[in-house]
C-alpha positions as CSV (number, residue, x, y, z in Angstrom):
1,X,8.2,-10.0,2.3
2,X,5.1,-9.6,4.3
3,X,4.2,-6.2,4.2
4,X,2.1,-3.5,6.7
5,X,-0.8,-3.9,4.0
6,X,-0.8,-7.8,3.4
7,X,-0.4,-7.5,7.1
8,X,-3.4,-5.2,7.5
9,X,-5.6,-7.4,4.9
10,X,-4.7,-10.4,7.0
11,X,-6.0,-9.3,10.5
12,X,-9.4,-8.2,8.3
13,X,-9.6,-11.2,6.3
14,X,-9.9,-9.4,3.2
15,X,-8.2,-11.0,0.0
16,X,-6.4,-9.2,-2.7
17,X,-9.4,-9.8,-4.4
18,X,-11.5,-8.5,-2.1
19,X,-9.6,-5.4,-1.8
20,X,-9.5,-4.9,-5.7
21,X,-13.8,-4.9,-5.2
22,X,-13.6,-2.8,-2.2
23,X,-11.7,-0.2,-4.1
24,X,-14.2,-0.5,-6.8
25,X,-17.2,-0.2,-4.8
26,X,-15.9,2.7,-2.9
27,X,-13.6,4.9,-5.4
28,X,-14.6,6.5,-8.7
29,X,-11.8,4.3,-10.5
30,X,-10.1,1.3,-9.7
31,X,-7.1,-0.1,-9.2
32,X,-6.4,-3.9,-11.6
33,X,-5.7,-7.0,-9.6
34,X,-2.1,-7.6,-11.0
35,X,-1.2,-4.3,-8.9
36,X,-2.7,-4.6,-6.0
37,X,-1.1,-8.2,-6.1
38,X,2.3,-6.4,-6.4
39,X,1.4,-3.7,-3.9
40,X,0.4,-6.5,-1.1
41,X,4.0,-8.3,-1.8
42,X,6.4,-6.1,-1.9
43,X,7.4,-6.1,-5.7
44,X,5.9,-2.9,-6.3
45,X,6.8,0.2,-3.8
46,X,7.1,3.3,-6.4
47,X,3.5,3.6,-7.0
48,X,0.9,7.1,-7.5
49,X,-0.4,9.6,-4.4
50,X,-3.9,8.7,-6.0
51,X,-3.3,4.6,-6.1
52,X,-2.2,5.2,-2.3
53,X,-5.3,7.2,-1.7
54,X,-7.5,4.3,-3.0
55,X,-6.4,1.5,-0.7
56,X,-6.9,3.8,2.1
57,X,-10.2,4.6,1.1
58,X,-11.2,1.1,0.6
59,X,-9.8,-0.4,4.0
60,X,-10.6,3.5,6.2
61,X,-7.0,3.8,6.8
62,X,-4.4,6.5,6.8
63,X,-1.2,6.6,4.4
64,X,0.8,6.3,7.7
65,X,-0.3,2.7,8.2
66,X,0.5,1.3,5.1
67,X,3.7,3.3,4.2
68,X,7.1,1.3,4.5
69,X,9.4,4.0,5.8
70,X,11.6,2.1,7.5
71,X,12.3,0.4,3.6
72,X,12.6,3.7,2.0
73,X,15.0,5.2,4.1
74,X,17.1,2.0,4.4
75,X,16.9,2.1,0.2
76,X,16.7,5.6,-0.7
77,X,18.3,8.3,1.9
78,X,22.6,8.3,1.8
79,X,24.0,7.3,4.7
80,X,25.3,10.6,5.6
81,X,21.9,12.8,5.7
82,X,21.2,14.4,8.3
83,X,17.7,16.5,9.0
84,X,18.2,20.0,9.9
């Protein structure tokens, strides 16, 4: 599954690893390379405000541009909901 952020770290030629020292160098706390390697692919989508908040810090991007909506609503929201 490519994802908005494996899409993202592609047009900057960053690496997972890369990211992982970017978020180190950057953020009081890091994040290990086994999640951002789950993060990047897809297998991990149900994740912390603050772990969000890190990537963006590290690449200078916004939660929007990262977040999969589109996947949420398709796998979370009932069929019938509608927004008042």
């Amino acid at each position: 599954m490519a994802t908005k952020l494996k899409s993202i770290l592609k047009s900057r030629g960053i690496s997972q690893t890369g990211l992982h020292y970017l978020i180190k160098e950057r953020c009081k706390t890091y994040l290990g390379q086994d999640v951002i390697s789950r993060i990047v692919n897809g297998r991990k989508t149900n994740y912390e405000l603050h772990t969000l908040l890190k990537i963006c810090v590290a690449l200078n991007i916004t939660p929007n541009d990262i977040i999969e909506k589109e996947e949420f609503i398709r796998n979370q929201v009932k069929e019938n909901y509608q927004p008042k």
